[in-house]
Residue frames as a rotation matrix with the C-alpha (Angstrom) as fourth column:
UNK 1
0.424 -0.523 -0.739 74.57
0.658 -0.383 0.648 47.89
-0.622 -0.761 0.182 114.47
UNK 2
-0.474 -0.864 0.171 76.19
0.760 -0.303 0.576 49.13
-0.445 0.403 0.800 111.57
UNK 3
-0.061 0.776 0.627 73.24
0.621 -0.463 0.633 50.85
0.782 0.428 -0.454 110.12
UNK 4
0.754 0.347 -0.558 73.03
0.657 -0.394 0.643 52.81
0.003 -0.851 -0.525 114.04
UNK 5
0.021 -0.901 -0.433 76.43
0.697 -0.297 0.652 53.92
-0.717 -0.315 0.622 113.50
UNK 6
-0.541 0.227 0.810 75.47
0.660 -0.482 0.577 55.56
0.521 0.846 0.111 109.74
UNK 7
0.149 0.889 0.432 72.45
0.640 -0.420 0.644 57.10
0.754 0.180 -0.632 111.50
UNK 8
0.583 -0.230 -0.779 74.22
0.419 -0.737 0.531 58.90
-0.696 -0.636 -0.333 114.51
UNK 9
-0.356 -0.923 0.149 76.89
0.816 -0.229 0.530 60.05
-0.455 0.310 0.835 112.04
UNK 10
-0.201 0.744 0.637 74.08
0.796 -0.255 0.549 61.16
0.571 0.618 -0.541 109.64
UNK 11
0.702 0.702 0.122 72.69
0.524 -0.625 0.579 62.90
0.483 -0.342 -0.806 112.33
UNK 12
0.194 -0.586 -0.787 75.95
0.496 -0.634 0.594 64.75
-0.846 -0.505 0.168 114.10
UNK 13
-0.436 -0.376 0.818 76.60
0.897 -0.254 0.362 65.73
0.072 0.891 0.448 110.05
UNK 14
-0.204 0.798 0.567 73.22
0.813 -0.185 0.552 67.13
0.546 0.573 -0.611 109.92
UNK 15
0.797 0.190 -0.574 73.09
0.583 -0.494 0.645 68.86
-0.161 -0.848 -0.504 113.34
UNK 16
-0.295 -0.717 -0.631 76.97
0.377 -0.694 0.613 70.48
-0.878 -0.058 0.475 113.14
UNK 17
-0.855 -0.031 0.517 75.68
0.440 -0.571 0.693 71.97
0.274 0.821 0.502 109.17
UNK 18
-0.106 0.896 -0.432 72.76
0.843 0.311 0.438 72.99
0.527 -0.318 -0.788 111.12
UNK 19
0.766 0.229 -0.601 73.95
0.643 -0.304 0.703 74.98
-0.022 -0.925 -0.380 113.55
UNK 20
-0.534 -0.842 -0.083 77.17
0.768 -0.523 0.369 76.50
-0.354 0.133 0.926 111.98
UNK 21
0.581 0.442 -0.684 76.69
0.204 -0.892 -0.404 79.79
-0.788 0.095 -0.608 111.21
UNK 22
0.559 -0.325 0.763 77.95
0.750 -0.194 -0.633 81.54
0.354 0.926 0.135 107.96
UNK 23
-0.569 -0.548 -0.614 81.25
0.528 -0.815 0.238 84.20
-0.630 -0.189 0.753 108.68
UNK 24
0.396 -0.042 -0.917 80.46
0.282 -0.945 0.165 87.50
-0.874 -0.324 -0.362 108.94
UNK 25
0.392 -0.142 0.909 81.70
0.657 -0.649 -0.384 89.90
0.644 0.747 -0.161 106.35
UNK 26
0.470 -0.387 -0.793 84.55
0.694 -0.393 0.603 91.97
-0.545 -0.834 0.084 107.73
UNK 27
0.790 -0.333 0.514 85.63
0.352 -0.440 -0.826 95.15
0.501 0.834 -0.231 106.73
UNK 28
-0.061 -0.891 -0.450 89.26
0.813 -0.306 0.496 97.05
-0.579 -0.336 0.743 107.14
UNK 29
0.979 0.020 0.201 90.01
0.119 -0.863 -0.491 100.44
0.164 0.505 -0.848 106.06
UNK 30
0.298 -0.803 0.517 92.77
0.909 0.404 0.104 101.45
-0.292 0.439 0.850 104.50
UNK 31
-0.691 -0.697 -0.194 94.50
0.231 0.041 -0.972 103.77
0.685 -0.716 0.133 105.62
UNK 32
-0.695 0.374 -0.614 93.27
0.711 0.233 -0.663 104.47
-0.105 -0.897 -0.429 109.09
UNK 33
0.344 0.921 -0.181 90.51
0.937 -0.327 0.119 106.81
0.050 -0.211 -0.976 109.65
UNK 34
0.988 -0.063 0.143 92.14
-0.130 -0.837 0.532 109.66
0.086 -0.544 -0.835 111.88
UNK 35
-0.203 -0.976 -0.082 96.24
0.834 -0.128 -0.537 110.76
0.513 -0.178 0.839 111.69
UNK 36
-0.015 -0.445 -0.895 97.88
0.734 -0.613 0.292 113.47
-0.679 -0.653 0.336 113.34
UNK 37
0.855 0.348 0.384 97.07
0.494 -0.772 -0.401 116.87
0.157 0.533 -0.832 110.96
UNK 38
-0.286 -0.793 -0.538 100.17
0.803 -0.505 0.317 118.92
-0.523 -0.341 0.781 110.25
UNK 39
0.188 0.066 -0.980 100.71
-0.485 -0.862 -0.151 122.66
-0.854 0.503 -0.131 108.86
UNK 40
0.975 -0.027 0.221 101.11
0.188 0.627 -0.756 121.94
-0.118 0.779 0.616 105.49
UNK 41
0.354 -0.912 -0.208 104.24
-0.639 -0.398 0.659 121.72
-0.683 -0.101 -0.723 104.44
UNK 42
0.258 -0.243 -0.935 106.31
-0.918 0.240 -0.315 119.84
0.301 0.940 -0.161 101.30
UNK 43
0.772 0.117 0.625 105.49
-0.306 0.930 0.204 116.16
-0.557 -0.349 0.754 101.49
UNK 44
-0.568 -0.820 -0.070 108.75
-0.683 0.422 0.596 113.64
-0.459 0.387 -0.800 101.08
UNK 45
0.337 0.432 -0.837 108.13
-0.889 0.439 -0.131 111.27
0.311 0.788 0.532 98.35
UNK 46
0.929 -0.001 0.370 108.06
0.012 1.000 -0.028 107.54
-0.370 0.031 0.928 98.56
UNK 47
-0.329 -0.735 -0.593 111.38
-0.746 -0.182 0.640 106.39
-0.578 0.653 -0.488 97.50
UNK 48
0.467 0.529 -0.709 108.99
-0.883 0.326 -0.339 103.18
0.052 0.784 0.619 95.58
UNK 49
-0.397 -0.774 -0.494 110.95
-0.856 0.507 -0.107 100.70
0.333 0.380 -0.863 96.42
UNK 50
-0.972 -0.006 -0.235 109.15
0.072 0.943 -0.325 98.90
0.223 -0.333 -0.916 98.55
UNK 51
-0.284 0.944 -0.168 105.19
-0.701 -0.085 0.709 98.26
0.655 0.318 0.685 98.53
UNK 52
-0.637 0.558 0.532 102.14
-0.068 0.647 -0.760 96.52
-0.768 -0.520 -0.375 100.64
UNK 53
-0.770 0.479 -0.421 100.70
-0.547 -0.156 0.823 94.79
0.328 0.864 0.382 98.21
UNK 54
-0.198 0.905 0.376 96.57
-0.591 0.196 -0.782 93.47
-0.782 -0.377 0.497 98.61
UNK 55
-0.987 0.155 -0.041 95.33
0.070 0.648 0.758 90.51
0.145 0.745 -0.651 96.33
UNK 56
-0.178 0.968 0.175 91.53
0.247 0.216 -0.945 90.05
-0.952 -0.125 -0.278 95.93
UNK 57
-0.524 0.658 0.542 88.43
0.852 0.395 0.345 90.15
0.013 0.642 -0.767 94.19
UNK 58
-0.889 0.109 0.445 87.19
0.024 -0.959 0.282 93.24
0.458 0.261 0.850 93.41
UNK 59
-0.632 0.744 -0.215 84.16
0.594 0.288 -0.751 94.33
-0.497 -0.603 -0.624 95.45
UNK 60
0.657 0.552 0.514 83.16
0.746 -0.575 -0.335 97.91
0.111 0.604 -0.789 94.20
UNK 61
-0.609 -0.792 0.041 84.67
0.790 -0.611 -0.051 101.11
0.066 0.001 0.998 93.35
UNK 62
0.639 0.769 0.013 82.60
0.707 -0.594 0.383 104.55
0.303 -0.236 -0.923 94.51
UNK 63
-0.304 -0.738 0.603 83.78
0.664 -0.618 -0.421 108.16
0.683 0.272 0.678 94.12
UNK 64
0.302 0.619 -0.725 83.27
0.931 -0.356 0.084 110.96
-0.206 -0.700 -0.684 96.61
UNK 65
0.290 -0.253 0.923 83.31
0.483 -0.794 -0.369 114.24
0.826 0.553 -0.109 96.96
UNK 66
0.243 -0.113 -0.963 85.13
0.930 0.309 0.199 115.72
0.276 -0.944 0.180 99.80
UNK 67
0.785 -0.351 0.510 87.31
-0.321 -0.935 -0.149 118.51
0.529 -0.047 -0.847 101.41
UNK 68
-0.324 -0.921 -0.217 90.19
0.481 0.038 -0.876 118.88
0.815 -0.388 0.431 103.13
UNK 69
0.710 0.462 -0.531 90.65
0.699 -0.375 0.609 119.69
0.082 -0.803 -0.590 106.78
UNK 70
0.000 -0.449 -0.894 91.53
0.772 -0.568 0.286 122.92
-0.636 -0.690 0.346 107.73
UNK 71
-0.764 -0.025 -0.645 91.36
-0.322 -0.851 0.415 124.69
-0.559 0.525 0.642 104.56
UNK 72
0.006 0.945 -0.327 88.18
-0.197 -0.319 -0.927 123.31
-0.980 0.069 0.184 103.23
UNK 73
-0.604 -0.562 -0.565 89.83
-0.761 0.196 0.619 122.53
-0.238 0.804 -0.546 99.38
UNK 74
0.487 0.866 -0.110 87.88
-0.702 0.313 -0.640 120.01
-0.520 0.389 0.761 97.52
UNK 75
-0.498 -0.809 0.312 89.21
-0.777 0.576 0.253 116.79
-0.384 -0.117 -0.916 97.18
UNK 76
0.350 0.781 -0.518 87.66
-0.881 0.461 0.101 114.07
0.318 0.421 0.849 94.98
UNK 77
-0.130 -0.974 0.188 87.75
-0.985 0.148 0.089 110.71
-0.115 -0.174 -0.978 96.53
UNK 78
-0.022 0.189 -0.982 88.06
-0.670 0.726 0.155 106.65
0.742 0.661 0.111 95.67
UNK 79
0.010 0.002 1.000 86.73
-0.759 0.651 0.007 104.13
-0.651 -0.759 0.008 98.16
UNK 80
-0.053 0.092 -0.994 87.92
-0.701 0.706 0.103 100.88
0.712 0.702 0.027 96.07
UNK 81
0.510 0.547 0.664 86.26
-0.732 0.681 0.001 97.48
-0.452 -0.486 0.748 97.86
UNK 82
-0.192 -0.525 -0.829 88.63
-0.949 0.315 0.020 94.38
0.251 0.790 -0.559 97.82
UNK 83
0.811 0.581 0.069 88.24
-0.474 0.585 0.658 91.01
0.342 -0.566 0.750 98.99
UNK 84
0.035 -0.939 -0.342 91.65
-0.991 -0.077 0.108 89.49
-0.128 0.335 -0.933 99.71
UNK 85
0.920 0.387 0.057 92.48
-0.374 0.913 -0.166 86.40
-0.116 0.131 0.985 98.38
UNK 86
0.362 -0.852 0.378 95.28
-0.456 0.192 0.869 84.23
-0.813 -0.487 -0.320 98.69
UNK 87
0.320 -0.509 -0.799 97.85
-0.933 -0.318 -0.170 83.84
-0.168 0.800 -0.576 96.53
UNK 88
0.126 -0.485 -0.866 99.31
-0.039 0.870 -0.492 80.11
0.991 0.096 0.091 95.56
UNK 89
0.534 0.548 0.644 98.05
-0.717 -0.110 0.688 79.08
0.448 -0.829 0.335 98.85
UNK 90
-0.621 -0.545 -0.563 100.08
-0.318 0.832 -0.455 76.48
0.716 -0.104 -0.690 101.05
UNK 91
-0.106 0.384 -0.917 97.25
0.611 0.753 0.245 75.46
0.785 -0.534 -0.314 102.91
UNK 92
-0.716 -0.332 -0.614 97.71
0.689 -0.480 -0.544 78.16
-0.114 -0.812 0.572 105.52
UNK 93
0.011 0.898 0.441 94.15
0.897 -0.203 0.391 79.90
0.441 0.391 -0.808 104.76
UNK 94
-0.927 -0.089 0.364 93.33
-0.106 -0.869 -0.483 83.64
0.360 -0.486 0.796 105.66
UNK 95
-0.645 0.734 -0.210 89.91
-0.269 -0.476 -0.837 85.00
-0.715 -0.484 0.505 106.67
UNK 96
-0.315 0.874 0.369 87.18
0.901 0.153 0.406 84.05
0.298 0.460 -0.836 104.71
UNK 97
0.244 0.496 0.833 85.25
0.744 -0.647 0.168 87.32
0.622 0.579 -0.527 103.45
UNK 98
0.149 -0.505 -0.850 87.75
0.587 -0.647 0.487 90.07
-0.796 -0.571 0.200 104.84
UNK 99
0.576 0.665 0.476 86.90
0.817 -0.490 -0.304 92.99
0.031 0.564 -0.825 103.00
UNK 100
-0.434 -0.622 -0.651 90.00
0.675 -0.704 0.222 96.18
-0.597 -0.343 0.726 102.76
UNK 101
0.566 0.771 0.292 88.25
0.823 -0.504 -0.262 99.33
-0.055 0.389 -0.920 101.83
UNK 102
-0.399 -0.909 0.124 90.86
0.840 -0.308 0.447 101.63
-0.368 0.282 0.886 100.23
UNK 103
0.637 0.749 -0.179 90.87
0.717 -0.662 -0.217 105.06
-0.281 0.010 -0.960 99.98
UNK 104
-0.532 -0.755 0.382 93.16
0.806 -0.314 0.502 107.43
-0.259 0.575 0.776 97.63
UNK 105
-0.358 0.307 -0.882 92.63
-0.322 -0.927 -0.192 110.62
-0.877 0.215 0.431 96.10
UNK 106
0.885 0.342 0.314 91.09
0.283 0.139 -0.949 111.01
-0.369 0.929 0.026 92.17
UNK 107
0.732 -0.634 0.251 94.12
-0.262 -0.601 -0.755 113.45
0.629 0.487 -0.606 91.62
UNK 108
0.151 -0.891 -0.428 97.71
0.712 0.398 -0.579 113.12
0.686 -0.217 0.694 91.82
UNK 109
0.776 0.179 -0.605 98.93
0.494 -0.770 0.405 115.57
-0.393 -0.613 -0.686 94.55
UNK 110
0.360 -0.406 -0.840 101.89
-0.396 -0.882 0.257 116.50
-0.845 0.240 -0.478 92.41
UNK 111
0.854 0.217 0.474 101.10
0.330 0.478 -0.814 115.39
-0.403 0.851 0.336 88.84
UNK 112
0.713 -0.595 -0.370 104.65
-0.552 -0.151 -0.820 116.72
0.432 0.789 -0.436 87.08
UNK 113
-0.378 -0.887 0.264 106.74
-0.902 0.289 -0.321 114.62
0.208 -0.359 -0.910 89.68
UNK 114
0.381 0.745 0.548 104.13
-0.646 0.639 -0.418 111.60
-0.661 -0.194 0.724 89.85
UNK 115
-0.816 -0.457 0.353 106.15
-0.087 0.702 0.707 108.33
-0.571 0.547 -0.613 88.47
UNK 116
-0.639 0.711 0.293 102.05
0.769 0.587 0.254 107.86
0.009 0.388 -0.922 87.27
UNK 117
-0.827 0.462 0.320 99.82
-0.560 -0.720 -0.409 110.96
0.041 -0.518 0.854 87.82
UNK 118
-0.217 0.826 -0.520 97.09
-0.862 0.088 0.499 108.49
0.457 0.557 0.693 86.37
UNK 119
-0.856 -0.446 -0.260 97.08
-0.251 0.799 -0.546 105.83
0.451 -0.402 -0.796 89.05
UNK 120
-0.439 0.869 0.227 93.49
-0.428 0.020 -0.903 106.48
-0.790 -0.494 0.363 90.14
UNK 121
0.358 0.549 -0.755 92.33
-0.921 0.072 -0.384 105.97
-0.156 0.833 0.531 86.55
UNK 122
-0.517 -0.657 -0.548 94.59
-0.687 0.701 -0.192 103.09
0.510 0.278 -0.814 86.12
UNK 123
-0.978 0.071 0.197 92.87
-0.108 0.638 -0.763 101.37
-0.180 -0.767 -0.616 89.14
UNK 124
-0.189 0.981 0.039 89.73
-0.678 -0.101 -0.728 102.12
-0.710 -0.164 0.684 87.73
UNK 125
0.000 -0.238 -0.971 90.47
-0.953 0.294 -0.072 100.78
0.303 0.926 -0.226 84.30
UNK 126
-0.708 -0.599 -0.373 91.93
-0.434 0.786 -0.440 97.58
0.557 -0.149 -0.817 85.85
UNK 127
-0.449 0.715 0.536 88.67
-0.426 0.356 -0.832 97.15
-0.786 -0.601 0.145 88.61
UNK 128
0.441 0.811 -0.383 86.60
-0.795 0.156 -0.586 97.03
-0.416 0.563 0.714 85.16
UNK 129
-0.332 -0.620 -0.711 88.93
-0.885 0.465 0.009 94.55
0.325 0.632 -0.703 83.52
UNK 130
-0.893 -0.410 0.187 88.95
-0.415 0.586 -0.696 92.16
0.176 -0.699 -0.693 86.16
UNK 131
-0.043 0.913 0.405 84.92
-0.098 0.399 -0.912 91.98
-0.994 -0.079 0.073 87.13
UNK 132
0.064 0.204 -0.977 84.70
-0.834 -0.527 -0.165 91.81
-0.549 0.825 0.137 83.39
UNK 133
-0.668 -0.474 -0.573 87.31
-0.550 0.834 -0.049 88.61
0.501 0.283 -0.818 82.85
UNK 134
-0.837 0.340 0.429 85.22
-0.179 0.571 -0.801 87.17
-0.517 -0.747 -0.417 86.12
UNK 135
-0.147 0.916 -0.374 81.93
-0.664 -0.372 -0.649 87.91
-0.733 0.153 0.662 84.43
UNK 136
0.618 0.138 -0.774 82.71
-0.785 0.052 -0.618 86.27
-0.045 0.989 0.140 81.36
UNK 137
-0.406 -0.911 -0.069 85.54
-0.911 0.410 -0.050 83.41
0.074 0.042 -0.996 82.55
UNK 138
0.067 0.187 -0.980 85.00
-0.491 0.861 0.131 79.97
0.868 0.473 0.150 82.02
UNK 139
0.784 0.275 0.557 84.19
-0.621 0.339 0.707 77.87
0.006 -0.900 0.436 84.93
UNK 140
0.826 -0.527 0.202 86.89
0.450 0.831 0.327 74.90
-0.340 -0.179 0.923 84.02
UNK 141
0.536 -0.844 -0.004 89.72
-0.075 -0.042 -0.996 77.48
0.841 0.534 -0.086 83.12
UNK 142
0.053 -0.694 -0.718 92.87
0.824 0.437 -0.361 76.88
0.564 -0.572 0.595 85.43
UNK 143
-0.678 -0.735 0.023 93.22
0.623 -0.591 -0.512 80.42
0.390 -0.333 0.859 86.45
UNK 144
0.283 0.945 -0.162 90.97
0.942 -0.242 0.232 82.88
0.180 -0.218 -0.959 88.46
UNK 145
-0.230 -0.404 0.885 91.45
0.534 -0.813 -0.233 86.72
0.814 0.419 0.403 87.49
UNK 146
0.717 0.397 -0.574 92.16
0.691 -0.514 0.508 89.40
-0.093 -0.761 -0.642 90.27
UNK 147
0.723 -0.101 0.684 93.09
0.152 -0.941 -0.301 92.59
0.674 0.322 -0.665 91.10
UNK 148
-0.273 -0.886 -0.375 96.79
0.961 -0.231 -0.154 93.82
0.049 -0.403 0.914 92.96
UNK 149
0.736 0.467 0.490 96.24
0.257 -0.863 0.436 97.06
0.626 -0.195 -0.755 94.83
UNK 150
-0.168 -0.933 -0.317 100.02
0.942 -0.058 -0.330 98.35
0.290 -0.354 0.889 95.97
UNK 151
0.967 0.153 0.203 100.71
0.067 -0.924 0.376 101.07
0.245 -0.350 -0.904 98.22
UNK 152
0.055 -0.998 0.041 104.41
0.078 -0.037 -0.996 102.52
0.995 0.058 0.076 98.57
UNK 153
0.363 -0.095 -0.927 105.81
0.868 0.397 0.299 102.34
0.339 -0.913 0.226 101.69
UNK 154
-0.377 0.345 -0.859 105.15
0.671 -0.537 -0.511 105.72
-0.638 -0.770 -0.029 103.49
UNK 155
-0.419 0.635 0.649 102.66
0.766 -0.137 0.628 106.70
0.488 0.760 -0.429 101.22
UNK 156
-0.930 0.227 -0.289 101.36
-0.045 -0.851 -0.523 110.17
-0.365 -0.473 0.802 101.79
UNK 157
-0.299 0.834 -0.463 98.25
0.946 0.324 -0.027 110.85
0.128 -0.446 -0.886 103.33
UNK 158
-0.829 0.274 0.487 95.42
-0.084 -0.923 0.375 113.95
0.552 0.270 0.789 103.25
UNK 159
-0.473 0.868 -0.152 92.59
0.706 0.271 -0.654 114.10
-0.526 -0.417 -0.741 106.01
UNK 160
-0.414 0.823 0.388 89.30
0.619 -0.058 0.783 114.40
0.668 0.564 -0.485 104.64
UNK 161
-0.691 0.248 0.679 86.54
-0.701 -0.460 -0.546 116.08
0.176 -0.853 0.491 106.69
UNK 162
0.169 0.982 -0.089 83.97
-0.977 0.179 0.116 112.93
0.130 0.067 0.989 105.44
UNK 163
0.909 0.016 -0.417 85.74
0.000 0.999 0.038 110.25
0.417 -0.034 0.908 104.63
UNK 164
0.859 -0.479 0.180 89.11
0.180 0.612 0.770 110.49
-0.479 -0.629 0.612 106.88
UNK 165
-0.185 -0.853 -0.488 92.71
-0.669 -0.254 0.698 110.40
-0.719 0.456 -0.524 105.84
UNK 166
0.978 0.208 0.029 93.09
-0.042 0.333 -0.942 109.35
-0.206 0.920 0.334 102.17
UNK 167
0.108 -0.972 0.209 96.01
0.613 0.231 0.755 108.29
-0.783 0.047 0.621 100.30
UNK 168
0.138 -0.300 -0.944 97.43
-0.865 -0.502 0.033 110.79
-0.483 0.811 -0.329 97.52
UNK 169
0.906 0.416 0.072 97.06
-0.210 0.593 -0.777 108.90
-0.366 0.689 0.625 94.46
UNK 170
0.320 -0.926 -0.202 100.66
-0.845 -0.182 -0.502 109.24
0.428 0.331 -0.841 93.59
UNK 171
-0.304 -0.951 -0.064 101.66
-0.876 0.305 -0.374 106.77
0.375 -0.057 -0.925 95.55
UNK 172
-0.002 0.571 0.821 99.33
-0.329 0.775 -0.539 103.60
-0.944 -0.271 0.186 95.19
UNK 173
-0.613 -0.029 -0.790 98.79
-0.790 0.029 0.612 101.67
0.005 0.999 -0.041 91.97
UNK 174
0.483 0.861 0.160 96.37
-0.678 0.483 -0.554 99.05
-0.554 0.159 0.817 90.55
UNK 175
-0.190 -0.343 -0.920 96.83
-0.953 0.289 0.089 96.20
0.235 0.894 -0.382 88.15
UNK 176
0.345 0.737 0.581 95.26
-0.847 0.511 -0.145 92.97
-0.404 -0.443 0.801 87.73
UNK 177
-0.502 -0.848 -0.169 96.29
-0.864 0.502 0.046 89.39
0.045 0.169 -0.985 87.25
UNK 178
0.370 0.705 -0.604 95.75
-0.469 0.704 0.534 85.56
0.802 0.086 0.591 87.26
UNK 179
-0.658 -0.559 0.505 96.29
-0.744 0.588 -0.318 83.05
-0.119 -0.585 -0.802 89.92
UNK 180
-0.519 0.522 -0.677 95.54
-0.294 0.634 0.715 79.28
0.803 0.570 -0.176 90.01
UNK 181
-0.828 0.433 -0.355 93.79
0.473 0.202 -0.858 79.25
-0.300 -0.878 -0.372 93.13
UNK 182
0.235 0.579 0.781 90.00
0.062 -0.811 0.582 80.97
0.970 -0.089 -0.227 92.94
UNK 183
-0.772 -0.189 0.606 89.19
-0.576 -0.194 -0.794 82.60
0.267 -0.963 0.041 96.13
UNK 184
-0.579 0.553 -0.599 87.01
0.565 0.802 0.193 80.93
0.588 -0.227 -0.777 98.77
């Protein structure tokens, strides 16, 4: 009897890893696609104080070339690929492979009043760090190295004609860390 009970167990195990499927890969974009287009006019700065910040695992980082709508201006932009991963988890799990696809200028939009003008570079600098530590980290160390991708709270925004509204670089930043959780 007891041996019948192993072998149905065995076999609901075998059937439910069977039949599960693997999640999906989901992506988000950051910021939205499509805003409201004003005349142009002198954008209000962040005041920096407060910030959405993104944890993860780098994915990739991939420049474009763009324009601006309405006047056609050449605009170089960063699509940086994160995964997000949770932070000194309590057990309370996000998504599994949720993917935020961020999108900023190369250039500050006003580089003499920019707390950073170099935040695009900074994020690049910091993408390579990270896949770098991963590449090279020790399987039994305690900590697992990611990247922090912050955006000020009302971050200004430039529609593209290719890739959408973008964030002026001014007011995002990069910078990469440990945590003792890996991701899953």
């Amino acid at each position: 009897m007891q041996k019948l009970i192993w072998l149905m167990v065995w076999v609901l195990l075998s059937a439910s890893t069977t039949l599960a499927q693997a999640k999906q890969m989901q992506h988000e974009r950051r910021p939205a696609v499509t805003a409201t287009v004003t005349p142009a006019a002198p954008m209000a700065q962040p005041n920096y104080q407060y910030f959405s910040i993104l944890d993860g695992t780098p994915k990739g980082l991939w420049l474009h070339h763009d324009t601006e709508v309405g006047t056609g201006k050449p605009i170089d932009v960063y699509m940086f690929a994160i995964e997000l991963q949770v932070m000194n988890s309590d057990g309370n799990f996000e998504p599994v492979g949720l993917i935020f696809d961020n999108f900023y200028t190369a250039k500050a939009v006003e580089p003499t009043r920019a707390f950073n003008p170099h935040n695009a570079r900074d994020c690049k600098i910091w993408n390579e760090y990270v896949l770098n530590e991963i590449a090279t980290r020790n399987p039994t160390d305690p900590t697992w190295p990611y990247v922090e991708f912050t955006t000020a709270l009302g971050a200004r925004t430039v529609q593209t004609n290719e890739d959408g509204q973008v964030w002026w670089s001014d007011d995002i930043e990069c910078w990469g860390s440990q945590d003792r959780f890996a991701p899953f």
